[in-house]
VEXDOKOL-816772 format. One line per 8 residues: number of its first residue (from 1); for each residue x, y, z negated of N, C-alpha, C. Coordinates in steps of 0.2 Angstrom, whole numbers, plus 5000, padded with zeros to 4 digits. Example, Ala and Ser with C-alpha at 12.3 -4.5 7.8 and 13.67 -1.06 7.14 Angstrom:
1) 5066/4972/4961/5062/4978/4961/5066/4984/4961 | 5064/4989/4965/5068/4995/4964/5064/5000/4961
This chain:
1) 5186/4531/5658/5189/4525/5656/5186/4522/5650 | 5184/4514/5650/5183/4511/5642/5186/4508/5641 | 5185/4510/5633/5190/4504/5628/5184/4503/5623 | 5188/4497/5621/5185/4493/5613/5187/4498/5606 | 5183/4502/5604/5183/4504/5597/5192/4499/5592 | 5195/4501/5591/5198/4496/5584/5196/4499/5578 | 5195/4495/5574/5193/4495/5568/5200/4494/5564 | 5201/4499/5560/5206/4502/5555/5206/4499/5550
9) 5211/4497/5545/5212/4496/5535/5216/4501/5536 | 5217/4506/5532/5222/4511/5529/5223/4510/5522 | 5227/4507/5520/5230/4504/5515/5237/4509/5512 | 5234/4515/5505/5237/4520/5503/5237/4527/5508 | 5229/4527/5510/5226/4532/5513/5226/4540/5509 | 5229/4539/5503/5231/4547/5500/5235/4549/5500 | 5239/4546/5504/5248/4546/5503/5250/4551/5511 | 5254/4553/5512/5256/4557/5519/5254/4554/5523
17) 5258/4547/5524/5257/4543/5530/5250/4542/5531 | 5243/4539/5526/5239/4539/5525/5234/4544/5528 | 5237/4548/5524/5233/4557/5527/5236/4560/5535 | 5240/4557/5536/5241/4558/5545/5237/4554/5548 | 5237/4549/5546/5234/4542/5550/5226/4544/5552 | 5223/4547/5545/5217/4548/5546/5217/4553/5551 | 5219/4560/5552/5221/4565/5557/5220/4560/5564 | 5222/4556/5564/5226/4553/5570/5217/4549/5575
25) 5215/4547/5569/5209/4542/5567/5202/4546/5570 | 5203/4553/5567/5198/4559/5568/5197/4562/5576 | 5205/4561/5578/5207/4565/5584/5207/4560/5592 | 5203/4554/5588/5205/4547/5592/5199/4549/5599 | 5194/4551/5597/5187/4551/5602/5185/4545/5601 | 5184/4541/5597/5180/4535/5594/5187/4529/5598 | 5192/4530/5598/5197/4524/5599/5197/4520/5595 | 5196/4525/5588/5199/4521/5584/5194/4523/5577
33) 5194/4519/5575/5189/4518/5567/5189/4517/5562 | 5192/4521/5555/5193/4520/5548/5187/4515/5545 | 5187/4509/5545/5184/4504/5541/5187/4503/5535 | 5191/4503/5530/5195/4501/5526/5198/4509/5523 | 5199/4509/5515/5204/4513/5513/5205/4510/5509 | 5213/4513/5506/5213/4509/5500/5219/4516/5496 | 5218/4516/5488/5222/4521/5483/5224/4519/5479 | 5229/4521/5476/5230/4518/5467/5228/4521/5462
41) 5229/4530/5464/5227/4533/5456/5222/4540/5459 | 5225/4540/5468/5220/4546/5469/5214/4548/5471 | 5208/4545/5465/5205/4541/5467/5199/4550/5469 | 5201/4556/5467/5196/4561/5468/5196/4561/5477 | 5204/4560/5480/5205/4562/5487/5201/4556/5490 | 5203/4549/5490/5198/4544/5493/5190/4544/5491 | 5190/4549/5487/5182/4549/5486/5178/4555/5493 | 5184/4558/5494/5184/4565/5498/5183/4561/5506
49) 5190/4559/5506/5190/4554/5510/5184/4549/5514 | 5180/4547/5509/5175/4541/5512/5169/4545/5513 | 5166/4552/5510/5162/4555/5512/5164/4559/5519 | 5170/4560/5520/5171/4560/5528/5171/4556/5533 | 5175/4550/5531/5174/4545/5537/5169/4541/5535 | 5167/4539/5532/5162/4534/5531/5163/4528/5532 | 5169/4527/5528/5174/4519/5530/5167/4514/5527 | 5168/4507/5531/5163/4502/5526/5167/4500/5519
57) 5171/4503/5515/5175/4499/5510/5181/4504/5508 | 5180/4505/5504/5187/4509/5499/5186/4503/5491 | 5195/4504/5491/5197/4499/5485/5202/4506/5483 | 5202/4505/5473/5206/4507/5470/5209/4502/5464 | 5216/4503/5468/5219/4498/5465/5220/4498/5455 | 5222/4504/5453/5223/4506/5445/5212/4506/5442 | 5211/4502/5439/5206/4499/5435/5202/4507/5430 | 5211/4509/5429/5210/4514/5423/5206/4521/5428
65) 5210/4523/5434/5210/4527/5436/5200/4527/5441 | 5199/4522/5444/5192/4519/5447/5189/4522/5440 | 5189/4519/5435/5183/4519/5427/5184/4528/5427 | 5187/4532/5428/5186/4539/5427/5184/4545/5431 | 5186/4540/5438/5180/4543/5442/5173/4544/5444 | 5171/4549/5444/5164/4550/5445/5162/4547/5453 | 5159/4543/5455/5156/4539/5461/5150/4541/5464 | 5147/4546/5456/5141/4545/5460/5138/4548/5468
73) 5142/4553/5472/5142/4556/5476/5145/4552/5483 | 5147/4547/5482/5150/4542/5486/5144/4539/5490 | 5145/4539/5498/5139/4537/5502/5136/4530/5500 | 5129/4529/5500/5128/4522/5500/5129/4516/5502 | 5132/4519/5508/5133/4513/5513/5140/4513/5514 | 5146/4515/5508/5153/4514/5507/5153/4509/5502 | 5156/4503/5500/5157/4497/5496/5161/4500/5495 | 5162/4502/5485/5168/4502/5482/5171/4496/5478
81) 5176/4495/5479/5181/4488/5475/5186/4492/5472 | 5188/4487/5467/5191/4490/5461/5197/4485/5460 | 5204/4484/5460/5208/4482/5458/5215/4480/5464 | 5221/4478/5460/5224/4475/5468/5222/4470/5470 | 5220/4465/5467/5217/4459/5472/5211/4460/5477 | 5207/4467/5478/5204/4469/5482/5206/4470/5490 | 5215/4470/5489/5216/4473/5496/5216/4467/5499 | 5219/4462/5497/5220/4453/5501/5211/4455/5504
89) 5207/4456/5503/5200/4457/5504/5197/4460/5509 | 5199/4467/5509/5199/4471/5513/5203/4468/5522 | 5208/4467/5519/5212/4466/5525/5213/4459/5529 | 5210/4456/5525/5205/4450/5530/5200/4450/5533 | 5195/4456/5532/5188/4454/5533/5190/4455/5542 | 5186/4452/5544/5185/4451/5550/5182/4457/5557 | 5179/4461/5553/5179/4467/5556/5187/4473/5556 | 5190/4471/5553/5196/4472/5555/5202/4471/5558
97) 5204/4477/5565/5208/4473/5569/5216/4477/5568 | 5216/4480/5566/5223/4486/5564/5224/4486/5555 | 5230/4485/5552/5231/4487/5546/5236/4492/5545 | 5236/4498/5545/5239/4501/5540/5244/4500/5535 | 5248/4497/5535/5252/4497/5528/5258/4503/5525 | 5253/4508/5521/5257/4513/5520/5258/4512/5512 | 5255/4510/5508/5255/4510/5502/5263/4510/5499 | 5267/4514/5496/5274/4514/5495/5276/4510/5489
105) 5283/4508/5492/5286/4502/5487/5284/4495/5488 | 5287/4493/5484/5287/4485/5486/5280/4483/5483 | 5274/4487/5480/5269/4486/5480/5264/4485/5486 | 5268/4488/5493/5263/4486/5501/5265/4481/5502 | 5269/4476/5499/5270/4470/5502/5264/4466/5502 | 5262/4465/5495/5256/4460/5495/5252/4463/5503 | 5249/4467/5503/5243/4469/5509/5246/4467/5513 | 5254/4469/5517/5257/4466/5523/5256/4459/5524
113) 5257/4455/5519/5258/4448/5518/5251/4447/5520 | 5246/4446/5516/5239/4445/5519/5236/4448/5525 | 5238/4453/5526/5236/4454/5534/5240/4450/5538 | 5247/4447/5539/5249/4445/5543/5247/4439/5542 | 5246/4436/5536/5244/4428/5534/5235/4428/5538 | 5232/4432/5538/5226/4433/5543/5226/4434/5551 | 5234/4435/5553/5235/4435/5559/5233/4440/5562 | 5234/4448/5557/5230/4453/5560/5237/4458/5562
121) 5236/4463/5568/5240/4468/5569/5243/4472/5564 | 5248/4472/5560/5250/4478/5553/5255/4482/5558 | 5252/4490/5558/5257/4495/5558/5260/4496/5553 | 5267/4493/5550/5269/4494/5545/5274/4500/5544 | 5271/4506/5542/5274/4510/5538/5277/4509/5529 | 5277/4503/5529/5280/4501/5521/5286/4498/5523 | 5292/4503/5524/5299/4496/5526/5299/4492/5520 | 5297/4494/5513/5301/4488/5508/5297/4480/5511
129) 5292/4481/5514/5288/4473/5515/5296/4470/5518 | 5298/4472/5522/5304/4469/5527/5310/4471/5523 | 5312/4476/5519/5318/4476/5514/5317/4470/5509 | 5311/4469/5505/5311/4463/5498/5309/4457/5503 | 5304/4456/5509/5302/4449/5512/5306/4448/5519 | 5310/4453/5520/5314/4449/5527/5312/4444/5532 | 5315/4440/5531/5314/4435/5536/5308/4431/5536 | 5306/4430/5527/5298/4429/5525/5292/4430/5527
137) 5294/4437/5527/5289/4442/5532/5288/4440/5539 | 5293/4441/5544/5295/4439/5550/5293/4433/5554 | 5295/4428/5548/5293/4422/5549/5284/4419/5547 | 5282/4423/5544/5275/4421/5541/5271/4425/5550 | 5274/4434/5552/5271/4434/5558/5270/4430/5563 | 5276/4426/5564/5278/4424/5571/5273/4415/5568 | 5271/4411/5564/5269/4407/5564/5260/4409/5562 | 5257/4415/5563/5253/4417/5564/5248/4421/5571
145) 5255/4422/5573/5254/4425/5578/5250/4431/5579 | 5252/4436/5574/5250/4444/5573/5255/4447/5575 | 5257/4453/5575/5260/4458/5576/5261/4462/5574 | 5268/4464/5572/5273/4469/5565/5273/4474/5573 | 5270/4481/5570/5272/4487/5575/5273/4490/5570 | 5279/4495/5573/5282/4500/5566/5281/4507/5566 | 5281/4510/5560/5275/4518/5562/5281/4520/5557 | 5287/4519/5557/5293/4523/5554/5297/4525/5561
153) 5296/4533/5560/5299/4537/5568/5304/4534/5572 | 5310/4533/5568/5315/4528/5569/5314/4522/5570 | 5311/4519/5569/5308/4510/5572/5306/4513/5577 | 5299/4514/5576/5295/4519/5582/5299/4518/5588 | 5305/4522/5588/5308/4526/5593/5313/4519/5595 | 5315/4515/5592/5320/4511/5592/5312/4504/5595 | 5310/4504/5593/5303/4498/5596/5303/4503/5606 | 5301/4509/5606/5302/4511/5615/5307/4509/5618
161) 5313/4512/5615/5319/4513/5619/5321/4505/5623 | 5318/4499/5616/5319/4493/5619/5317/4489/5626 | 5311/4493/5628/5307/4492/5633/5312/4493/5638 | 5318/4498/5638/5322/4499/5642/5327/4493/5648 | 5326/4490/5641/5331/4481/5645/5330/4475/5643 | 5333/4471/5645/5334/4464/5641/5336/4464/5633 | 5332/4459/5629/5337/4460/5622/5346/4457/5622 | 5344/4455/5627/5353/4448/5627/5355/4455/5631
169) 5355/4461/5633/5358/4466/5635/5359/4473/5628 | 5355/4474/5623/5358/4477/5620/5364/4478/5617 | 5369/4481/5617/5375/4481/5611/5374/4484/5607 | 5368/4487/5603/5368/4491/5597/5360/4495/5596 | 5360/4497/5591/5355/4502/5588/5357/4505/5583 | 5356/4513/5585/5359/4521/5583/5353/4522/5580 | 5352/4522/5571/5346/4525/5570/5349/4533/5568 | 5344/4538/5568/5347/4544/5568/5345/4546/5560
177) 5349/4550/5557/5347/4553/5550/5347/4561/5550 | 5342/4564/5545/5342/4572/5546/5349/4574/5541 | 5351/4569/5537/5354/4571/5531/5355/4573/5526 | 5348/4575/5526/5345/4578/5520/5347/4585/5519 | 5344/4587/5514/5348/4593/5509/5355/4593/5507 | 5357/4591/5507/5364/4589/5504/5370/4587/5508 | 5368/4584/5514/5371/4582/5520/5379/4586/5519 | 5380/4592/5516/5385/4597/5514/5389/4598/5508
185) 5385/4593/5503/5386/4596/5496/5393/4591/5493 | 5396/4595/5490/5402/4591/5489/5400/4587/5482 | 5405/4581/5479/5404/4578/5472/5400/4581/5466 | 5404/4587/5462/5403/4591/5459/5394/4594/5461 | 5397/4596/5466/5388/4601/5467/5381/4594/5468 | 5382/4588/5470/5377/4582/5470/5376/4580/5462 | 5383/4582/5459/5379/4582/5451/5376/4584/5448 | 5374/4593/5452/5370/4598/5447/5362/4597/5452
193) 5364/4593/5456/5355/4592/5460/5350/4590/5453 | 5344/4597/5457/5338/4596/5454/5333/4592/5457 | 5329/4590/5453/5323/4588/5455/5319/4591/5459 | 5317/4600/5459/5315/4603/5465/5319/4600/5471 | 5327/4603/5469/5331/4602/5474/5332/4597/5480 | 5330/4592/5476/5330/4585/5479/5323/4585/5484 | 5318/4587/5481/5311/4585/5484/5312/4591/5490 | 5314/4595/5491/5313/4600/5497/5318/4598/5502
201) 5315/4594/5507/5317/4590/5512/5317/4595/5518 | 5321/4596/5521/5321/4601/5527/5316/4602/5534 | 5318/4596/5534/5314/4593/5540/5305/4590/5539 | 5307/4587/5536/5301/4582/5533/5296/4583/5528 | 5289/4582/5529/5285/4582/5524/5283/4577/5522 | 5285/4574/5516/5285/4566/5513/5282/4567/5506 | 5281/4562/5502/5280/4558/5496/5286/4562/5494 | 5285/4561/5486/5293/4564/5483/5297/4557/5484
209) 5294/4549/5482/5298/4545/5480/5305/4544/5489 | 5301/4544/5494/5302/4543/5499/5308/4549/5503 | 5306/4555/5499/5310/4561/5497/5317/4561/5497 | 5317/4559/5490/5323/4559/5485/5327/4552/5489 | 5325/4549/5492/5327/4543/5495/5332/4545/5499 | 5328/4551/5503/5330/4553/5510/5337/4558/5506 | 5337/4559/5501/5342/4566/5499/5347/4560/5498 | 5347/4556/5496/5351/4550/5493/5354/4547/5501
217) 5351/4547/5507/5353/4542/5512/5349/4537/5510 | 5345/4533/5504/5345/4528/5503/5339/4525/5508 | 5336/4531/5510/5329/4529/5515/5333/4526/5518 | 5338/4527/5523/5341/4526/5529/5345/4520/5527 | 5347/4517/5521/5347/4510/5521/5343/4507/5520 | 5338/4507/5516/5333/4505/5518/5331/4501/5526 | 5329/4509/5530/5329/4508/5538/5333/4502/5540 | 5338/4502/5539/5343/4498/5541/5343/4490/5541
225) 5340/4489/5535/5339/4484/5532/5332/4481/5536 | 5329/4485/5537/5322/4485/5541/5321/4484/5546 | 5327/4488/5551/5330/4484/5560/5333/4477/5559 | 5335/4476/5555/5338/4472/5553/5333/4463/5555 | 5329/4464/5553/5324/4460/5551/5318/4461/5557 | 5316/4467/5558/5309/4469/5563/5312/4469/5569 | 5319/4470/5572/5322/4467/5578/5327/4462/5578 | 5328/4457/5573/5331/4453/5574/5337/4453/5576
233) 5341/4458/5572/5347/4460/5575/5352/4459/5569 | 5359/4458/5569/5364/4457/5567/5365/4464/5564 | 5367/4464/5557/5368/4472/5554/5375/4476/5558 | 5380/4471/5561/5385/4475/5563/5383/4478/5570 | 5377/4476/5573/5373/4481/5579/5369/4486/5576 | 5370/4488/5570/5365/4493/5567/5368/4499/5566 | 5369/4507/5569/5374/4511/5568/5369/4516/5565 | 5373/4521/5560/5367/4528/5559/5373/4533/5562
241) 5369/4538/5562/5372/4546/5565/5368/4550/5562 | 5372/4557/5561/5367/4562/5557/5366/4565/5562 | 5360/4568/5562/5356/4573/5567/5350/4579/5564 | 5352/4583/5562/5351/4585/5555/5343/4589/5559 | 5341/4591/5570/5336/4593/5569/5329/4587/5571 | 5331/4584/5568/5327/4578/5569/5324/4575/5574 | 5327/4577/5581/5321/4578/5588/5322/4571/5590 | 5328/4568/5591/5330/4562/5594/5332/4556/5589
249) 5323/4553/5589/5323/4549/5581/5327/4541/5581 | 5329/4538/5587/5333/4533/5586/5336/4532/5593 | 5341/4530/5594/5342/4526/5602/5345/4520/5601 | 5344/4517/5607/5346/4511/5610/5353/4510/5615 | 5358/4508/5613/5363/4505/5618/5365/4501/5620 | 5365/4499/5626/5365/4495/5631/5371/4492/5633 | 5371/4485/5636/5380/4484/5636/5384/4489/5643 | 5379/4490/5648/5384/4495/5650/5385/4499/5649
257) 5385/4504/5642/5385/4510/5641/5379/4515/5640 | 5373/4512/5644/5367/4518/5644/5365/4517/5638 | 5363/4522/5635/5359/4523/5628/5352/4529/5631 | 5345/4527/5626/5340/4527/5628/5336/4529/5620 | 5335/4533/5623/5332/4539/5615/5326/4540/5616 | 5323/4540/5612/5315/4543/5610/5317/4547/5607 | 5312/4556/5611/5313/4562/5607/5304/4565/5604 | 5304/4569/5601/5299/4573/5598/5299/4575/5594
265) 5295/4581/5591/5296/4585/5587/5295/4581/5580 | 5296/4583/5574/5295/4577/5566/5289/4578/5565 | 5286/4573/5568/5279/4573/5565/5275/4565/5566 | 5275/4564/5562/5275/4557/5559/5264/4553/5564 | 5261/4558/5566/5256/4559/5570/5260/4555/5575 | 5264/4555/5579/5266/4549/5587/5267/4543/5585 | 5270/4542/5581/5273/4535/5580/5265/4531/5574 | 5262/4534/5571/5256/4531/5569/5252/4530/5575
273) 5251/4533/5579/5246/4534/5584/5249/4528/5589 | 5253/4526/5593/5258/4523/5595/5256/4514/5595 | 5257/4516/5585/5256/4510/5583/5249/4507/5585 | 5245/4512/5582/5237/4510/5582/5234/4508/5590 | 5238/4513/5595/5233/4511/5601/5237/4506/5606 | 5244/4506/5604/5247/4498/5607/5245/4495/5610 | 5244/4492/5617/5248/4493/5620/5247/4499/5625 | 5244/4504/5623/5241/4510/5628/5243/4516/5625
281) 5244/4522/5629/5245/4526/5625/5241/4530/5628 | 5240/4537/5623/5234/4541/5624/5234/4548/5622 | 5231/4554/5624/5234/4561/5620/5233/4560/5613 | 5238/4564/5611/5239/4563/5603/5240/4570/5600 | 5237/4572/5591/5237/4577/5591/5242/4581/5589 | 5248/4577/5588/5255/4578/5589/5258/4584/5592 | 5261/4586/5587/5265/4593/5591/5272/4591/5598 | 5270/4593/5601/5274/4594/5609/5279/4596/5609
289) 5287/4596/5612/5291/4597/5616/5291/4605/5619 | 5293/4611/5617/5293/4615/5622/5301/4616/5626 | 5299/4614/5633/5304/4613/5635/5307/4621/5636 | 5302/4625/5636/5303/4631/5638/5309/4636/5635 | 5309/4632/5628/5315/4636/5626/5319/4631/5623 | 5326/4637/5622/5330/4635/5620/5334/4628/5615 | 5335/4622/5616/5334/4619/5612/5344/4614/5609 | 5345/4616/5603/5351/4611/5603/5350/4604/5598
297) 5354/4601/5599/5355/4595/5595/5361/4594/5596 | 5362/4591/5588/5367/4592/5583/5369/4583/5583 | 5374/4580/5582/5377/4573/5581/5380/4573/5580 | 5383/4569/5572/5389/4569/5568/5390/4560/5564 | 5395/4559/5563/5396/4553/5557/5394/4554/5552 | 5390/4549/5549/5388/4550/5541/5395/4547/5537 | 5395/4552/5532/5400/4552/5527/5399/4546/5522 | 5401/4541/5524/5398/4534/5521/5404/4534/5512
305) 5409/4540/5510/5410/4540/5505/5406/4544/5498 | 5404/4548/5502/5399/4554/5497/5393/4550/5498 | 5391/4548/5503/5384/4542/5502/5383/4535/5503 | 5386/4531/5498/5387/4525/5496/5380/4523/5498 | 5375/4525/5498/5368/4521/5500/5369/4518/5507 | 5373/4522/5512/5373/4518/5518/5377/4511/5519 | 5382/4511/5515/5386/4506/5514/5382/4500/5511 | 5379/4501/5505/5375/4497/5502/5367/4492/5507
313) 5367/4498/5512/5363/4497/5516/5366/4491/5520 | 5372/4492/5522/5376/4487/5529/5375/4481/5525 | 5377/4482/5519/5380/4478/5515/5375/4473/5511 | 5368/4474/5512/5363/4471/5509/5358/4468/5518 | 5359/4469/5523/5356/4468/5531/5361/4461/5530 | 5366/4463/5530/5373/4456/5531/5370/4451/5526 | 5369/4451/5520/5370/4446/5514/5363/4443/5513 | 5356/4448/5517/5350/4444/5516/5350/4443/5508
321) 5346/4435/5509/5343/4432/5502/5339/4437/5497 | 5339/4436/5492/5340/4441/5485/5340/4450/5486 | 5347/4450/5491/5350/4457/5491/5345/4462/5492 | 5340/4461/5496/5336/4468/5497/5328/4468/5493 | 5328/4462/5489/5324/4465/5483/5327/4468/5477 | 5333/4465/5477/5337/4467/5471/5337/4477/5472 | 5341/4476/5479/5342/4484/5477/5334/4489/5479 | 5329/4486/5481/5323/4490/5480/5322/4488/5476
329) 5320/4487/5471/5318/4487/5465/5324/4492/5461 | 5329/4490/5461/5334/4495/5458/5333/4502/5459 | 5330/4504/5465/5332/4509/5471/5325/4512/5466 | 5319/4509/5465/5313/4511/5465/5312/4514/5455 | 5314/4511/5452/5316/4512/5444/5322/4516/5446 | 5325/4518/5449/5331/4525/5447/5330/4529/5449 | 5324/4530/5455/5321/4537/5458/5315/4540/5452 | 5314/4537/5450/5307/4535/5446/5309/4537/5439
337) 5315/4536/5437/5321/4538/5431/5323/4545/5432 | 5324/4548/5439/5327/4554/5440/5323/4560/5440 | 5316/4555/5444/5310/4561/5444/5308/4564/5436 | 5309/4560/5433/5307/4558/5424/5311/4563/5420 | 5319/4564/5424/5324/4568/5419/5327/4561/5414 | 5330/4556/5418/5330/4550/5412/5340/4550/5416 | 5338/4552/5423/5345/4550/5427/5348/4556/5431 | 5353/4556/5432/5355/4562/5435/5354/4558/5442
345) 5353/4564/5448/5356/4564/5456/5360/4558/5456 | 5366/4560/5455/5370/4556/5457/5373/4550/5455 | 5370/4549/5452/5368/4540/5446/5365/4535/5449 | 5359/4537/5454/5355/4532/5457/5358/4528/5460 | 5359/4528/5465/5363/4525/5469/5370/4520/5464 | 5374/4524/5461/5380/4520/5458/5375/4514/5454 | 5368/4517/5450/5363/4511/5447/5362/4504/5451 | 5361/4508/5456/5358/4502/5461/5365/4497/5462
353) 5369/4499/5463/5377/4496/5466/5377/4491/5461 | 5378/4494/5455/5379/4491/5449/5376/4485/5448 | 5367/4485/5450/5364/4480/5448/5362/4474/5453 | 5364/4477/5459/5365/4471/5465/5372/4470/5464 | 5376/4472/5464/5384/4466/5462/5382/4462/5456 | 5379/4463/5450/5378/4459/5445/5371/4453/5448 | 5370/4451/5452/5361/4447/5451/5364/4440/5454 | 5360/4438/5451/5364/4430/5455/5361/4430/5460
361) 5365/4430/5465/5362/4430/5475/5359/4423/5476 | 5353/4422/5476/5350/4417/5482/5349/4419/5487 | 5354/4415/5494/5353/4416/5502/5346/4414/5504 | 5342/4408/5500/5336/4406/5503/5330/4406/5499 | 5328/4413/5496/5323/4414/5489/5317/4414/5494 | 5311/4409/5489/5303/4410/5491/5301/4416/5489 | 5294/4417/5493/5293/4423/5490/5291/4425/5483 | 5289/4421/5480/5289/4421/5471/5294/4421/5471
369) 5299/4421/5471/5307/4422/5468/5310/4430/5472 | 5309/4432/5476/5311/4439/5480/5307/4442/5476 | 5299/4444/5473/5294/4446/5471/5301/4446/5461 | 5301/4439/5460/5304/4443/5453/5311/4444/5453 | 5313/4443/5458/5322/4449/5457/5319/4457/5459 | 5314/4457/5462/5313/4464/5463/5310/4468/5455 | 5306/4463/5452/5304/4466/5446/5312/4462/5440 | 5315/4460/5440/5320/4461/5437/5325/4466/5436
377) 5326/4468/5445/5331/4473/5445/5329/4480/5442 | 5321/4478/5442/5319/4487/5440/5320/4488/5432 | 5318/4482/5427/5321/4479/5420/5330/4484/5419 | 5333/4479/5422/5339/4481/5423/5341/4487/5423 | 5338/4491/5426/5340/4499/5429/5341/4502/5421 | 5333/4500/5418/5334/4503/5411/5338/4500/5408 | 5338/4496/5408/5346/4494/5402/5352/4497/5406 | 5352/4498/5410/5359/4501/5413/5358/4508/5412
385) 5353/4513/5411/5350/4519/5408/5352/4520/5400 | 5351/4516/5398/5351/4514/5392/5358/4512/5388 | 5363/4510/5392/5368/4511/5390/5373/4513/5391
């Protein structure tokens, strides 16, 4: 069989999703091709990094941390760039046909932005691009004519299941949640969570920031906020369920009834792979299904009282405008507080509530205006810390 080579941007190549991608990129048989990386601060791994793959181009976004690294070991024929205006650069050049957007926080936005403004395929592993830019984003795709493919398991799975029907025949999407750590823990006991505590994800190997998210539920509003927008769906067709062994990553339901699941084991390898070789699929080095043994799966309601971030999630898909930079940017400053020892566990989240009922809502903000509610709410979180 032939195929055309794709050339790759991996944008926050130090990061899990990053370091899977590459895996994914190694195991391709020349499918696929790391031309781009991009880091903020780890600048010794991308150094590691580009003497493996021999990308044409790594950028490091932090100025400070690029001046303290040692380069000289760096292949000759790797182009180093230094700062964030370097990724709009990157992810234009012509030699690339796939981008990456893994970079976390409402800082992947810029690089999603300018790859789609270039008309290029973004596998977006960054839901804030779609929680702060919404329809911004959506609409910048579709008058470009690129392509948003989702490399969050859940999109993933909810992007297959759709193949299933018509859209004018969906009645709903069930994203699935493992729960977390805590999934059990009563009021009292979410107040004595620790910081280990929080970071030791059962299921999942993640970032901390993205972690602590997931122990809060707030990943899963987030997510929500993200279907919302990447399917073009009404929030009141967006259901979560907890499924605490993570196999059955999202499904789809159908007006007659049928519902239509994507399963596999947690390993974030399929759904990046998925995305990268679209529309084809291909062996992957993703851990397998044994059917052989015995297997259960668990399906329950989330407790949308002990975890308020779900609600705040329906509740920010619904209102648009403002709302989903507001509460990222709050969401991003109270994780960041907590990891610091500045907030308790179970503070974040009321943070965030706090400071998206207080923001004057704009239904129809450009994206300079979404860009500064999102660096507002983060302002605010410390004053709401603070007093």
């Amino acid at each position: 069989m032939t195929y055309r080579t794709k050339n790759v941007a991996v944008l926050g190549s130090t990061g899990s999703i990053g370091r899977s991608t590459l895996e994914v990129i190694a195991a391709s048989g020349g499918r696929l091709r790391a031309v781009a990386l991009s880091a903020n601060s780890s600048t010794r791994l991308l150094a590691e990094q580009a003497a493996a793959g021999r990308p044409r181009r790594i950028v490091v976004t932090d100025r400070e941390a690029a001046g303290q690294q040692d380069w000289q070991d760096l292949p000759s024929d790797v182009e180093l760039l230094i700062g964030a205006e370097a990724i709009a650069e990157v992810v234009t050049a012509d030699d690339v046909d796939v981008v990456v957007s893994a970079i976390v926080g409402s800082a992947g936005l810029e690089g999603t932005w300018a790859a789609l403004e270039a008309g290029k395929t973004v596998a977006l592993a960054n839901k804030e691009s779609l929680v702060v830019g919404g329809p911004l984003v959506t609409r910048l795709a579709k008058q470009r004519q690129a392509s948003l493919l989702p490399v969050d398991s859940e999109h993933s799975a909810v992007f297959q299941a759709l193949l299933g029907g018509r859209r004018e025949e969906v009645r709903r999407v069930v994203l699935t949640a493992s729960g977390g750590p805590f999934r059990t823990y009563t009021a009292e006991q979410l107040a004595r969570v620790t910081v280990a505590e929080a970071l030791a994800h059962p299921t999942w190997d993640m970032g901390p920031k993205i972690t602590v998210d997931s122990a809060t539920m707030m990943n899963k509003a987030l997510e929500i906020i993200e279907a919302r927008w990447l399917f073009d769906l009404d929030a009141d067709q967006i259901d979560v369920v907890i499924h605490p062994q993570s196999i059955v990553h999202s499904m789809v339901e159908y007006i007659d009834g049928s519902v239509i699941a994507q399963l596999s084991p947690p390993d974030m390898k399929l759904p990046i792979q998925l995305a990268l070789t679209w529309p084809e699929r291909c062996e992957s080095p993703a851990a397998k299904l044994d059917w052989n043994r015995t297997m259960q799966l668990d399906f329950e309601p989330p407790d949308f009282e002990r975890f308020d971030a779900l609600k705040l999630g329906l509740e920010v898909a619904r209102a648009g405008g403002t709302a989903g930079a507001v509460l990222n940017g709050a969401n991003e400053a109270a994780v960041a507080a907590f990891l610091d020892g500045r907030l308790r566990f179970d503070e974040i989240v009321p943070g965030c509530r706090n400071i998206l009922d207080n923001h004057d809502f704009d239904p129809n903000p450009t994206l300079e205006q979404v860009l500064e509610m999102d660096r507002w709410a983060r302002q605010e979180v410390t004053c709401w810390i603070s007093s």
